[in-house]
MIFIZA-25288 format. One record per residue (C-alpha): residue number from 1; x, y, z; residue in three letters. Coordinates in nm, 3 decimals, always signed. Example, Ala and Ser with C-alpha at 12.3 -4.5 7.8 and 13.67 -1.06 7.14 Angstrom:
! residues 2
     n        xx        yy        zz   res
     1    +1.230    -0.450    +0.780   ALA
     2    +1.367    -0.106    +0.714   SER
! end
This chain:
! residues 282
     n        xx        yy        zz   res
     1    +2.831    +1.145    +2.582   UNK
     2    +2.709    +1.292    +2.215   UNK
     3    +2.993    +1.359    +1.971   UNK
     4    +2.960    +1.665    +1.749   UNK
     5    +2.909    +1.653    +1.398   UNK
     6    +3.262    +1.759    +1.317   UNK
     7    +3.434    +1.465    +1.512   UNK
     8    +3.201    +1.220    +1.339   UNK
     9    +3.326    +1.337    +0.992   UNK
    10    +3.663    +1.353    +1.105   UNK
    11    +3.611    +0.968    +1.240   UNK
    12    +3.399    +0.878    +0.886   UNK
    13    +3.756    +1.068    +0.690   UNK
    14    +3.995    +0.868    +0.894   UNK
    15    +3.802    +0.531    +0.903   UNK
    16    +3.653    +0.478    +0.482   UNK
    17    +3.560    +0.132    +0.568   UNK
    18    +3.263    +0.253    +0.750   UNK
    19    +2.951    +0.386    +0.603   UNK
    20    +2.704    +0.652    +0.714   UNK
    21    +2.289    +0.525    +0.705   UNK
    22    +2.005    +0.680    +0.803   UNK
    23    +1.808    +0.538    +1.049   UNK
    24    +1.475    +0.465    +1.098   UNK
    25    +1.221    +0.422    +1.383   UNK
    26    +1.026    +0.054    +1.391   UNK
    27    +0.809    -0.045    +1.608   UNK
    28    +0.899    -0.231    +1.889   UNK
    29    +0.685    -0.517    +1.762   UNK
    30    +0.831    -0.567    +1.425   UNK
    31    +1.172    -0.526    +1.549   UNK
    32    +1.043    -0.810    +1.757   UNK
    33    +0.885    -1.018    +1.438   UNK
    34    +1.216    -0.943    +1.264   UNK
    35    +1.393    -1.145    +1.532   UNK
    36    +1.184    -1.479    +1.439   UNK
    37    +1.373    -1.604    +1.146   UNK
    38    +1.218    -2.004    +1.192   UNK
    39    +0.860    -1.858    +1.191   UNK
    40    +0.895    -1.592    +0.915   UNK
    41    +1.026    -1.941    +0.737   UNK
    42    +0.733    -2.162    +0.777   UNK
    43    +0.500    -1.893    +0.651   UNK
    44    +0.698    -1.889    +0.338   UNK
    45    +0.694    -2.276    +0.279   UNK
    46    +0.320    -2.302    +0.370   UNK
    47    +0.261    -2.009    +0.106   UNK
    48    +0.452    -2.204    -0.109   UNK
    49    +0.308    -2.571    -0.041   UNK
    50    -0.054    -2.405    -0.083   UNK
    51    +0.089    -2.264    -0.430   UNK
    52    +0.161    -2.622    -0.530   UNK
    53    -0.133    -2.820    -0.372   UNK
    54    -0.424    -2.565    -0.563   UNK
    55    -0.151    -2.536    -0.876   UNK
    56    -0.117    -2.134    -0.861   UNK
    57    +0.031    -1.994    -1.095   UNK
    58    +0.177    -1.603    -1.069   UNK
    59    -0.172    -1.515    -1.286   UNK
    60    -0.359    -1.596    -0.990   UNK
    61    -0.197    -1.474    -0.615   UNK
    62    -0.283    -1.136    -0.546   UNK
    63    -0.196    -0.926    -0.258   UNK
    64    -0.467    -0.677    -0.150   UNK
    65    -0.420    -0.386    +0.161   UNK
    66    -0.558    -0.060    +0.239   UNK
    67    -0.435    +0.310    +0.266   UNK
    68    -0.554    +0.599    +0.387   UNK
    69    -0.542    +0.956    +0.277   UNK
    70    -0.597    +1.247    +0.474   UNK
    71    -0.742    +1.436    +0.151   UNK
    72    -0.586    +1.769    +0.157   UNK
    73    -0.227    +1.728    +0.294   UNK
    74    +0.095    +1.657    +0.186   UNK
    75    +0.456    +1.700    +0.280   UNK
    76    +0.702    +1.955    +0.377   UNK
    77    +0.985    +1.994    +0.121   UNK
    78    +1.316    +2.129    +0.078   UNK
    79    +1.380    +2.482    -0.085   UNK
    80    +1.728    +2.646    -0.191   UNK
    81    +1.707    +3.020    -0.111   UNK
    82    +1.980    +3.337    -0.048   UNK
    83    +1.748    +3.426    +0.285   UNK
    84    +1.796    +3.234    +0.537   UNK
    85    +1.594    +3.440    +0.797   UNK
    86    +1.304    +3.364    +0.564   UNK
    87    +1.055    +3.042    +0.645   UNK
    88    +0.948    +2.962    +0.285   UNK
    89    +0.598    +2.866    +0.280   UNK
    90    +0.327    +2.746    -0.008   UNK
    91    -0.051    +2.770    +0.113   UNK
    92    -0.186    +2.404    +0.088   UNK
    93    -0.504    +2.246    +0.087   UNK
    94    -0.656    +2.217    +0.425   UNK
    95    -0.927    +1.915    +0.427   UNK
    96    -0.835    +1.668    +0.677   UNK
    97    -1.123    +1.415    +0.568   UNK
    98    -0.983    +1.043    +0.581   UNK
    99    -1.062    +0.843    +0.262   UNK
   100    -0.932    +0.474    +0.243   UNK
   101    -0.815    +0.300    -0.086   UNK
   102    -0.813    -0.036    -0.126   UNK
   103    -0.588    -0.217    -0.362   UNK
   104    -0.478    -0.543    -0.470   UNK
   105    -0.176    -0.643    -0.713   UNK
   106    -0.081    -1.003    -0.885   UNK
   107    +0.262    -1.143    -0.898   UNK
   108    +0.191    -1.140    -1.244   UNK
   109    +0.191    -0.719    -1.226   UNK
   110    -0.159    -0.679    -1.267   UNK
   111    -0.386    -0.413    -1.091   UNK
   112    -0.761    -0.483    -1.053   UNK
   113    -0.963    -0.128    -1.021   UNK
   114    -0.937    -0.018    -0.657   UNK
   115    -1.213    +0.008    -0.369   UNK
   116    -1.246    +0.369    -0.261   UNK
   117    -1.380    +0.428    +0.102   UNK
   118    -1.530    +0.777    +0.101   UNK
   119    -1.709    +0.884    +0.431   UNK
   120    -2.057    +0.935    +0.501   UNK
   121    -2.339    +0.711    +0.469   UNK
   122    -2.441    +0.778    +0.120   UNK
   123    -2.337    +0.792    -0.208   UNK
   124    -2.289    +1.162    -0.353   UNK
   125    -2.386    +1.251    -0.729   UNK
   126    -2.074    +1.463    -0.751   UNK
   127    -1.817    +1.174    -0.683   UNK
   128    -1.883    +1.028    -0.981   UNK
   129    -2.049    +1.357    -1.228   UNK
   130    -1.725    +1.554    -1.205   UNK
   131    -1.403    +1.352    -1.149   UNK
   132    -1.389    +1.100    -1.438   UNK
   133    -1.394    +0.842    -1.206   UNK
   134    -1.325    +0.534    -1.353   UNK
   135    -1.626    +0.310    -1.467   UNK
   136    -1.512    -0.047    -1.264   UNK
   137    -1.379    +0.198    -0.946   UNK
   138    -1.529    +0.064    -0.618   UNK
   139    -1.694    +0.293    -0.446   UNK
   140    -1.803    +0.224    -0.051   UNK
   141    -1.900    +0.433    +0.216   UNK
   142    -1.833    +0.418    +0.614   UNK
   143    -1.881    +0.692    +0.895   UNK
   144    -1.517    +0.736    +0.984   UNK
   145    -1.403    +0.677    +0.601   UNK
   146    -1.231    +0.389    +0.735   UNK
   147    -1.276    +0.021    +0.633   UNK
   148    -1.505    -0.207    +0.824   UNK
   149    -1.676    -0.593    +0.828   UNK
   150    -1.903    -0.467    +0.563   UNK
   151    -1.670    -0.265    +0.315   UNK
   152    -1.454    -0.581    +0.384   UNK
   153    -1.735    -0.779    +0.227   UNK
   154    -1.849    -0.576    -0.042   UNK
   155    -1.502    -0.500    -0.164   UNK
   156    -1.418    -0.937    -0.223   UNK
   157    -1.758    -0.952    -0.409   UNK
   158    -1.586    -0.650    -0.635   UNK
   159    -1.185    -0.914    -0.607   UNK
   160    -1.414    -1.198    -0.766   UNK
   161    -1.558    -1.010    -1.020   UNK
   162    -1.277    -0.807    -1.123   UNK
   163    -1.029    -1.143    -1.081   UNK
   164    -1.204    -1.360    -1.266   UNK
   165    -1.126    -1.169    -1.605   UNK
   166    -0.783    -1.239    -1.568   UNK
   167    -0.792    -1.575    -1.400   UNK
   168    -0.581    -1.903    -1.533   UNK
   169    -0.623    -2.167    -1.245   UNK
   170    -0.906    -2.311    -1.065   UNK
   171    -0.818    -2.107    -0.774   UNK
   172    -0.687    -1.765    -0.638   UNK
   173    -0.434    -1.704    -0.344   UNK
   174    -0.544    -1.366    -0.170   UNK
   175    -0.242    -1.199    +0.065   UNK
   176    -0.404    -1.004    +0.369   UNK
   177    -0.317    -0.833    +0.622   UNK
   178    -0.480    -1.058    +0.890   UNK
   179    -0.688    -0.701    +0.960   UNK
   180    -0.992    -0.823    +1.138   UNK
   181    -1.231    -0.745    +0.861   UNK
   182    -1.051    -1.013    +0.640   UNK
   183    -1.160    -1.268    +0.962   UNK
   184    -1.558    -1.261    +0.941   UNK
   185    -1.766    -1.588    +0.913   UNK
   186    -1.914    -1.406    +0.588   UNK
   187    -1.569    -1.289    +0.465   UNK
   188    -1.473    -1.691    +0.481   UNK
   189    -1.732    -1.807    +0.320   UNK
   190    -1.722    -1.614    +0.044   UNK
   191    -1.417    -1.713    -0.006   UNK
   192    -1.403    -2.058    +0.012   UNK
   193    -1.737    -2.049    -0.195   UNK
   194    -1.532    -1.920    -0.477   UNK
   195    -1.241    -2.083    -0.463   UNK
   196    -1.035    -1.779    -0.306   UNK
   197    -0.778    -1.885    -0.086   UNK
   198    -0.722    -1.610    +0.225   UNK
   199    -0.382    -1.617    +0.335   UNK
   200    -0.326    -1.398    +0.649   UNK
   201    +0.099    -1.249    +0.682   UNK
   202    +0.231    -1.288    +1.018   UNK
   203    +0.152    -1.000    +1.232   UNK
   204    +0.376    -0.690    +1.195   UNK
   205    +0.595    -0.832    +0.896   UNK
   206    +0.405    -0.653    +0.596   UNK
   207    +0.700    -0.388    +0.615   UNK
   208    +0.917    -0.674    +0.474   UNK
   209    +0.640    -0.940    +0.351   UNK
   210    +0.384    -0.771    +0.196   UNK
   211    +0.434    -0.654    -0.200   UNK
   212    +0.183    -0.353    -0.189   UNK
   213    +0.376    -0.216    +0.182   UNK
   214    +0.715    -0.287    +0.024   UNK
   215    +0.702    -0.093    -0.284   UNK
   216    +0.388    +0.053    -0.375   UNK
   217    +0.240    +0.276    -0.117   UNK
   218    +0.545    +0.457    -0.044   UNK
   219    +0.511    +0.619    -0.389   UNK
   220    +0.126    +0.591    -0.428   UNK
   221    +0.118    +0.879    -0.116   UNK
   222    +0.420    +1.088    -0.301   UNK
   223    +0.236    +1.059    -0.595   UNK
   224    -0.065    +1.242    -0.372   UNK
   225    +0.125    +1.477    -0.227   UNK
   226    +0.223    +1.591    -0.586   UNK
   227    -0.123    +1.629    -0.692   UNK
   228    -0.179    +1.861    -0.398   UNK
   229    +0.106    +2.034    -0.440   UNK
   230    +0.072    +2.112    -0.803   UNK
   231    -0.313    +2.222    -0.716   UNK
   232    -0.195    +2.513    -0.474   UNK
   233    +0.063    +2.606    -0.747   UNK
   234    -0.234    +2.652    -0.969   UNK
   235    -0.413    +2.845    -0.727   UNK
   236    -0.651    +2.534    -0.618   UNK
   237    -0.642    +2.584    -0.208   UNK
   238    -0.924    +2.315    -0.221   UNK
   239    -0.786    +1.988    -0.271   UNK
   240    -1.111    +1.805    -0.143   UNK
   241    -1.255    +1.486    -0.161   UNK
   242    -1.373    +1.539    -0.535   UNK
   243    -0.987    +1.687    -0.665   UNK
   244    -0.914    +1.322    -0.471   UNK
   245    -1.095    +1.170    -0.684   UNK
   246    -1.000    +1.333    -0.998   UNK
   247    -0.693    +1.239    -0.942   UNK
   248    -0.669    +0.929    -0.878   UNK
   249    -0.635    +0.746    -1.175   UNK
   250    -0.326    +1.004    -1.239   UNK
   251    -0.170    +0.905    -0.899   UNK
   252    -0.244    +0.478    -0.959   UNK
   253    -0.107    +0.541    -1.336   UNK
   254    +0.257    +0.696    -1.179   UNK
   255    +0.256    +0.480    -0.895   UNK
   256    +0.168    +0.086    -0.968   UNK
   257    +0.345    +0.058    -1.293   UNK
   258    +0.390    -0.345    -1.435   UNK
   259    +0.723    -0.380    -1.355   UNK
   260    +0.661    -0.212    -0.983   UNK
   261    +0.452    -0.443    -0.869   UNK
   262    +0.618    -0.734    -1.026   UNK
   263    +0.941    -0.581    -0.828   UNK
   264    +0.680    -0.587    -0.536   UNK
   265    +0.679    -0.997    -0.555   UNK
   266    +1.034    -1.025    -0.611   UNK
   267    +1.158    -0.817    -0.319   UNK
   268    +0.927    -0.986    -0.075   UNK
   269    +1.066    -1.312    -0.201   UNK
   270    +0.710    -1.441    -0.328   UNK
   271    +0.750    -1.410    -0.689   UNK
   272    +1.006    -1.577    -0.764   UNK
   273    +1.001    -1.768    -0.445   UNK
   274    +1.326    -1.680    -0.273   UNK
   275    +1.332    -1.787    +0.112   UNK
   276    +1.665    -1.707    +0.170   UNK
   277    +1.619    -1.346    +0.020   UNK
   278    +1.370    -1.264    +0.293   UNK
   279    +1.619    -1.406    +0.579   UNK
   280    +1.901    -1.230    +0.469   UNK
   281    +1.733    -0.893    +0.516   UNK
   282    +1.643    -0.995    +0.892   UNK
! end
């Protein structure tokens, strides 16, 4: 039987040892990769031992994942009012496009210029004419706006490139999400043609494993949803694809601060290596 509300506080007054938490919905998957302690364990110590063998340093092991955007909307909030009878509303943008960002972090709290997946099948004058788009910004294309095998391979021609700058070791580490454009025979080779190590997380563990899942995105898509928001304040119903764009060196500067992503490593247990910090959360 369901209790009410009122006998749960009355429990919670009587009983302070326990504590109220939200919870939330998982997968059945991961709550299935969460059970696997042993496995989650050997990943660790071969991303460790591979750290060791090639002599990578925090400089050099980068973590790289995608998001998408559905351009033009972004969250409900709350709002204090006397009128209860009243649904509070605020028009909002209404494009619905899909545009993926790709983006890649260093344990070292570095940020190399993102990958931005617009769709369509060419490049349009006005992506880059009128939103200040940042000179070393990636731009790609695909039909659905979605990453694909070739995206995938353009975008570690534009890791290398943008990498190498900041590079201190013979070789990189590269984090993935085992997504099957990371898996090509040209992806690979590229790869092991430039001393770029790929190391795939265990599938369904990036909620705990990956630094960019754990910490970054969360606030990357707030940081969106505030740019939309304060549009429609301003009278803008139009967030599209180009107020995207003009934007998004505001939402990357708010959301993938040093010390974030350097948080990112730590919390995952990567940077500084921490096994036991990782188990203890399962």
């Amino acid at each position: 039987p369901t209790v009410s509300g009122k006998w749960s506080r009355r429990f919670l007054k009587r009983h302070p040892e326990y504590l109220i938490q939200r919870q939330y919905t998982m997968e059945s998957d991961r709550k299935t990769a969460q059970q696997t302690p042993e496995e989650i364990k050997q990943w660790l110590e071969k991303f460790r031992a591979l750290c060791k063998q090639y002599k990578i340093k925090a400089t050099d092991i980068w973590n790289a994942d995608k998001s998408g955007f559905r351009v033009g909307i972004g969250k409900d909030q709350f709002v204090i009012t006397l009128d209860a009878s009243r649904r509070p509303t605020l028009g909002s943008a209404s494009c619905r496009e899909l545009v993926t960002v790709i983006e890649c972090v260093s344990a070292a709290g570095a940020a190399i210029d993102p990958m931005v997946v617009m769709p369509g099948s060419d490049h349009l004058e006005d992506w880059y004419a009128e939103t200040g788009l940042g000179d070393d910004y990636a731009v790609a294309v695909s039909d659905t706006g979605y990453i694909n095998d070739a995206v995938s391979l353009e975008w570690v021609h534009h890791f290398d490139e943008e990498t190498r700058k900041v590079q201190v070791g013979e070789y990189r580490l590269l984090l993935l999400d085992g997504h099957i454009s990371h898996c090509t025979v040209e992806f690979v080779r590229y790869c092991d043609d430039n001393k770029i190590i790929p190391l795939c997380l265990l599938p369904h563990t990036t909620h705990f494993l990956q630094p960019l899942d754990v910490m970054i995105f969360q606030p990357y898509k707030h940081f969106h949803s505030k740019a939309i928001e304060e549009a429609t304040r301003l009278g803008n119903p139009d967030f599209d694809k180009i107020e995207f764009l003009a934007n998004l060196t505001s939402i990357r500067q708010q959301a993938m601060k040093e010390t974030t992503i350097r948080s990112s490593f730590r919390a995952t247990g990567l940077e500084p290596f921490d096994v036991d910090l990782v188990l203890d959360k399962l």
